[in-house]
N, C-alpha and C positions, 0 to 999 in steps of 0.2 A: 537727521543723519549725523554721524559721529564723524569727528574729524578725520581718522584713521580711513573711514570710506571715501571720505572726499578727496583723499590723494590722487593727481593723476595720474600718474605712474600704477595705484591699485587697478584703480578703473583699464586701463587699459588692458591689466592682463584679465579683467573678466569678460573683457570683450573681445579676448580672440577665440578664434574657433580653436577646438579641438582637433588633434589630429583626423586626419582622414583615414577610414578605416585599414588603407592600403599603407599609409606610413605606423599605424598603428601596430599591424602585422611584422611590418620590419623591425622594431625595437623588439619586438616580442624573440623575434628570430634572432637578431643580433645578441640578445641576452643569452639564450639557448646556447647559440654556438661558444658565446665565454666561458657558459661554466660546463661544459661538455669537452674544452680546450682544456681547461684548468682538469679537470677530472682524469682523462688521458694522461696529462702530465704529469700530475701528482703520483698517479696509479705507476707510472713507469718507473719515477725516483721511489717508490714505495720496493718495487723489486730491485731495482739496482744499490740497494743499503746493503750494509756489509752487514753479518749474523752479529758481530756485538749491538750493532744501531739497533737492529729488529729487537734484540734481547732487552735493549734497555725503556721501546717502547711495547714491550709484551705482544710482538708478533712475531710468528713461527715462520721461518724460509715456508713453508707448504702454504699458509695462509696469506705471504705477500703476494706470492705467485698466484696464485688463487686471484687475489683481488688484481694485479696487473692483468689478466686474463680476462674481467672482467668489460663487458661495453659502456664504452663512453655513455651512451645515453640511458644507462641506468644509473642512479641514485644510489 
């Protein structure tokens, strides 16, 4: 066995269990809900720019609007 396995501190962490499937769900969920936050948010400061900002990032007033319109939990 190589000396890097024999660490205790390694071994330990191969002998924890793995999440249970119910806290497994929740990270999944909490993840979800970050970037479904962040996407709302983003989408909202996306309309609220002023037409030079949109202009200088090659977005049309009708297009930000469009995308602030858009649900959170689409992509």
């Amino acid at each position: 066995m190589s000396p890097a396995l024999q660490n205790p501190h390694l071994a330990l962490l191969g002998a924890e269990p793995r999440l249970v499937p119910a806290a497994a769900l929740a990270v999944k969920l909490a993840a979800a809900i970050q970037i479904w936050s962040m996407r709302r948010r983003t989408r909202h400061q996306l309309r609220d720019l002023d037409d030079h900002l949109l202009n200088d990032i090659g977005v049309t007033r009708r297009e930000a609007f469009g995308e602030s319109r858009r649900a959170f939990w689409r992509g």
